[in-house]
C-alpha positions in Angstrom: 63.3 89.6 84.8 62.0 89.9 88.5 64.1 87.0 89.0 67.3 88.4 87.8 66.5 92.1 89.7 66.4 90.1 93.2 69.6 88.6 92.7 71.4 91.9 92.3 69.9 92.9 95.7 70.7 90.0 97.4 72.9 89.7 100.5 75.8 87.2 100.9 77.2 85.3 103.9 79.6 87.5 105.2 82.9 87.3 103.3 82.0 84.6 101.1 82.6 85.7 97.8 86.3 87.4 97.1 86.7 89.2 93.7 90.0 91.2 94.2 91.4 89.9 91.0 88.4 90.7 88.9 88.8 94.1 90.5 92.5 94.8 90.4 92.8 92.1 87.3 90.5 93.4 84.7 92.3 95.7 82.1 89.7 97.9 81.8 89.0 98.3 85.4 92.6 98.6 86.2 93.1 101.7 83.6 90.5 103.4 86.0 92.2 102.5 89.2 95.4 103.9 87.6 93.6 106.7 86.7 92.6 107.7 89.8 96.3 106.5 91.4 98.1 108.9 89.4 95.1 112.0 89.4 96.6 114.2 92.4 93.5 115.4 94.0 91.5 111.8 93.9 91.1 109.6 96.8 90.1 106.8 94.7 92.5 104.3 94.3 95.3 106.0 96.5 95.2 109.3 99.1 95.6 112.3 97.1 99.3 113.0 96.5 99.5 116.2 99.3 98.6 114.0 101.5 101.0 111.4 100.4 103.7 113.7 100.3 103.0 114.9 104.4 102.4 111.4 105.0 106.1 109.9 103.3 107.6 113.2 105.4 106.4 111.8 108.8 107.3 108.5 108.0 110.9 109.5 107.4 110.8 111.3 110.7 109.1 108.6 112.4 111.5 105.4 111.2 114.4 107.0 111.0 114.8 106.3 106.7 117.9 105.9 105.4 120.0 103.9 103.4 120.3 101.3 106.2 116.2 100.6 106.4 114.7 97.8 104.0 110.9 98.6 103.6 108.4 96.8 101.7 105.0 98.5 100.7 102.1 95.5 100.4 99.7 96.7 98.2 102.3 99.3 96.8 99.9 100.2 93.5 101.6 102.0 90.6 104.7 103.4 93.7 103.5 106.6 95.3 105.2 106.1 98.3 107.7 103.6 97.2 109.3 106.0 94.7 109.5 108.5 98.0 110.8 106.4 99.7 113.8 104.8 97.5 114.6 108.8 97.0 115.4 108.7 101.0 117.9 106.0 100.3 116.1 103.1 101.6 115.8 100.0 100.1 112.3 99.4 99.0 110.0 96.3 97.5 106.7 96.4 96.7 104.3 94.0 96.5 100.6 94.2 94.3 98.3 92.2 92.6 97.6 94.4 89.7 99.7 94.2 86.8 99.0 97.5 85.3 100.2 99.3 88.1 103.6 97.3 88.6 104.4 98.3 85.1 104.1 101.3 85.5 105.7 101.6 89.2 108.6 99.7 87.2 108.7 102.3 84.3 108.9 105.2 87.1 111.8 103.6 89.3 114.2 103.5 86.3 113.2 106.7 84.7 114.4 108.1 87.9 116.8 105.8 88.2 116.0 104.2 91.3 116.7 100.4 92.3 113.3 99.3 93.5 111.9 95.5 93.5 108.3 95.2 91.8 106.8 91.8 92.6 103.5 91.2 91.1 101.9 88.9 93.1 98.7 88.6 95.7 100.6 89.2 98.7 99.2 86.6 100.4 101.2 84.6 98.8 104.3 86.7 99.5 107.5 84.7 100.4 111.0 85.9 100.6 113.8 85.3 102.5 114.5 89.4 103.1 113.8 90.6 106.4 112.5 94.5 106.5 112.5 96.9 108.8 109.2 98.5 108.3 106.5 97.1 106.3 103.7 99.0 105.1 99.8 98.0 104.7 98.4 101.7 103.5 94.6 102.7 102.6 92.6 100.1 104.7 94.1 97.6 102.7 93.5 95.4 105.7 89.8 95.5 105.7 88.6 93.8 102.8 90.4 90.6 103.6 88.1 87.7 105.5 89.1 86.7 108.8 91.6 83.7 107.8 92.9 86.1 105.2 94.0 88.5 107.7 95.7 85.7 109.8 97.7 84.7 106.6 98.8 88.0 106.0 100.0 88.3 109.2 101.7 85.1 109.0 103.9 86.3 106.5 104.4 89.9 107.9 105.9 87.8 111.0 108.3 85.7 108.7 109.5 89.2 106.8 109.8 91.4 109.6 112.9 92.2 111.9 112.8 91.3 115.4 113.2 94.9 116.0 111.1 96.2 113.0 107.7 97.5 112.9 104.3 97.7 110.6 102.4 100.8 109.9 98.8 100.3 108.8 95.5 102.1 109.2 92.2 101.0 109.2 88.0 101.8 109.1 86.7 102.8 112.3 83.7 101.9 114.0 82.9 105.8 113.6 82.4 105.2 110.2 80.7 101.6 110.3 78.0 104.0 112.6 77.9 106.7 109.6 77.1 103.9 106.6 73.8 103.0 106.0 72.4 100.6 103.9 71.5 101.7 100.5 70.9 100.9 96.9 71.8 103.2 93.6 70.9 102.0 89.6 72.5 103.8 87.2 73.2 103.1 83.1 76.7 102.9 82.8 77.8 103.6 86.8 80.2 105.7 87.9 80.9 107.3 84.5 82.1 103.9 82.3 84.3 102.7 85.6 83.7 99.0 85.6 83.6 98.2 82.0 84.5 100.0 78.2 81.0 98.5 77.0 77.8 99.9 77.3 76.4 98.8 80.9 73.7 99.0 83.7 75.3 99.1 87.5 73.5 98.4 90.7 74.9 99.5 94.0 74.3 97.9 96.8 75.5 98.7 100.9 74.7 96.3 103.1 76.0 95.9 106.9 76.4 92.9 108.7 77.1 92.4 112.9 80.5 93.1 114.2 81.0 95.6 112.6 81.4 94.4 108.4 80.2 96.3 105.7 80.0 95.0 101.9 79.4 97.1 98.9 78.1 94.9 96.2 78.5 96.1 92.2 76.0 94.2 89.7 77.2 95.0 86.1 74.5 94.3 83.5 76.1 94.1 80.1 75.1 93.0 76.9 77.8 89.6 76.8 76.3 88.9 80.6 76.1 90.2 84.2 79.3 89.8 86.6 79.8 90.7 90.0 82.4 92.6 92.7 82.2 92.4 96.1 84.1 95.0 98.2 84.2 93.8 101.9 84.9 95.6 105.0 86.3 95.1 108.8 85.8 98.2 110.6 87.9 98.2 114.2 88.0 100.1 117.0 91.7 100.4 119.0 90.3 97.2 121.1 89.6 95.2 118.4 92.7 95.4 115.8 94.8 95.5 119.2 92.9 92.2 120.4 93.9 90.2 116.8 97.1 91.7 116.7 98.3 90.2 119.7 96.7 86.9 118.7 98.7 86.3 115.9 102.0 87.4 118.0 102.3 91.3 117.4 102.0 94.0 120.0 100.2 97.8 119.2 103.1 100.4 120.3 101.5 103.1 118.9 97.9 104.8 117.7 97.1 107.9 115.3 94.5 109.1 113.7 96.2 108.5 109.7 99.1 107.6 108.4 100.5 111.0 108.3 100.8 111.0 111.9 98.1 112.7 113.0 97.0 112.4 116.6 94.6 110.2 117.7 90.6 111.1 118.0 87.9 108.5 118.4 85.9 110.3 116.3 88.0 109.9 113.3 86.3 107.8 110.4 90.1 106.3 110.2 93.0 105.6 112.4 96.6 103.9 111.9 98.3 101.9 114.4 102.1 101.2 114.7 102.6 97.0 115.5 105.7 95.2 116.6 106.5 91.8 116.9 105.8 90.0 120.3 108.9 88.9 121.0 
C-alpha cells in the first residue's frame, strides 16, 4: 500500500506523459466537460458564455467578420464561438479532439441552420488545403502541449493561414505561475463524480517545474484499477511567447490582457496576443 501511495505523489519529467485523449476521449469524462461547456456561468471547460458573447463582439470588431473571412476555431469544443461566428456570415471550421462535443456542435449548426465544418480530429494532425483568415487557439489551449508539440502546431497554423491573415490566442502568465503553489488534495470520489461514473478515490497533485511549467496530476483509485491524467502547463510572459513565435516564422502585432480585448496589464494571470506570419 505504501508503495502504491508514493506513486500517486510522484513527479514526472517534465512533459513526458500526454493523456489528452483519455481526458477529452473518455465518455464519461467528456459528459462532464460538456457539462460544464454548455453551463453559462462555469469556467470549466469553456469561459462563461457573457464573457464569450463580449469576447465574439470584439472579435467581429477587431477582424472585420463578414461573409468574406474564413475562420477556423482549433480546439472549437461543442461551437460556442463557432456558432457566433457563422451567425456573422463568416465561414467557419472547427477542429477538436473530443467526439462528444463535435456531435453536438454538429446538432447545433443545423438546428440553426448554419453551414459549419466539424472535423474531429487532434489538431495536430490537422491538414487541409483551405487557407483562413483568422485562426483561433482559445482558453490556453496552447499551454498544455510539450515543446515539439507547440512547434507542430505551429507548423500547421503556417500552412493554413493567409499571408495576410492572423492568429488570436491567449495564454498563462508568469503572474499566475508566481500565485500556484505546490499542493496535494485526497478526496473519495473527487470533484463530485468528474473523472469516472464508478465509485472512486482521487488524489490531486500540483507540482512546478523551472521555466516556468506547472503540472497537475489526477490519480483515480477505482475498484477495476488506478489510471492517471496529466494536465501540463507553459506559462509565458510577452518575451517569451514573442521569442517562439518568431522562431517558428510568426511575428506578435498585438498584446491584450484576454481575448475580449481587454488592455494589457502585467499583472493579469492571462493575456492574448495577436500573431502574423513573418513574411
Amino acid at each position: 500500500m505504501y508503495k502504491e501511495l508514493s506513486k500517486t505523489g510522484s513527479r514526472p519529467d517534465v512533459f513526458s506523459v500526454y493523456t489528452a485523449e483519455k481526458l477529452w476521449n473518455d465518455p464519461h469524462i467528456s459528459r462532464q466537460l460538456l457539462k460544464h461547456h454548455l453551463d453559462p456561468n462555469s469556467d470549466i471547460a469553456s469561459r462563461n458564455h457573457r464573457f464569450i458573447e463580449q469576447s465574439v463582439r470584439w472579435i467581429s470588431k477587431k477582424f472585420d467578420i463578414n461573409s468574406n473571412k474564413n475562420i477556423a476555431d482549433f480546439g472549437c469544443g461543442p461551437g460556442l464561438y463557432t456558432i457566433e461566428l457563422a451567425r456573422l456570415g463568416a465561414h467557419v471550421t472547427g477542429i477538436d479532439f473530443s467526439k462528444n462535443s463535435i456531435e453536438y456542435a454538429k446538432k447545433q449548426a443545423a438546428e440553426n441552420r448554419l453551414e459549419i465544418e466539424y472535423i474531429n480530429e487532434n489538431y495536430l494532425q490537422f491538414n487541409t488545403d483551405k487557407k483562413f483568415d483568422l485562426i483561433l487557439l482559445i482558453y490556453f489551449d496552447f499551454c498544455p502541449l510539450s515543446p515539439e508539440q507547440r512547434k507542430q502546431l505551429l507548423s500547421v497554423f503556417h500552412k493554413c493561414l493567409k499571408d495576410t491573415g492572423s492568429i488570436l490566442f491567449d495564454f498563462l502568465s508568469i503572474n499566475a505561475f508566481n500565485k500556484k503553489e505546490e499542493s496535494s488534495l485526497f478526496e473519495h470520489n473527487l470533484m463530485n463524480g468528474f473523472w469516472s461514473e464508478h465509485d472512486y478515490f482521487g488524489f490531486r497533485h500540483c507540482f512546478k517545474y523551472d521555466q516556468f511549467r506547472t503540472l497537475d496530476k489526477y490519480t483515480i483509485v477505482e475498484k477495476s484499477g488506478t489510471w492517471h491524467v496529466y494536465n501540463w502547463f507553459q506559462h509565458y510572459s510577452k518575451e517569451t511567447i514573442r521569442d517562439e513565435l518568431l522562431e517558428n516564422d510568426f511575428i506578435v502585432t498585438e498584446y491584450y490582457s484576454d481575448v475580449g480585448g481587454k488592455t494589457f496589464h502585467p499583472d493579469s494571470d492571462e493575456f492574448a496576443v495577436i500573431a502574423k506570419k513573418r513574411v
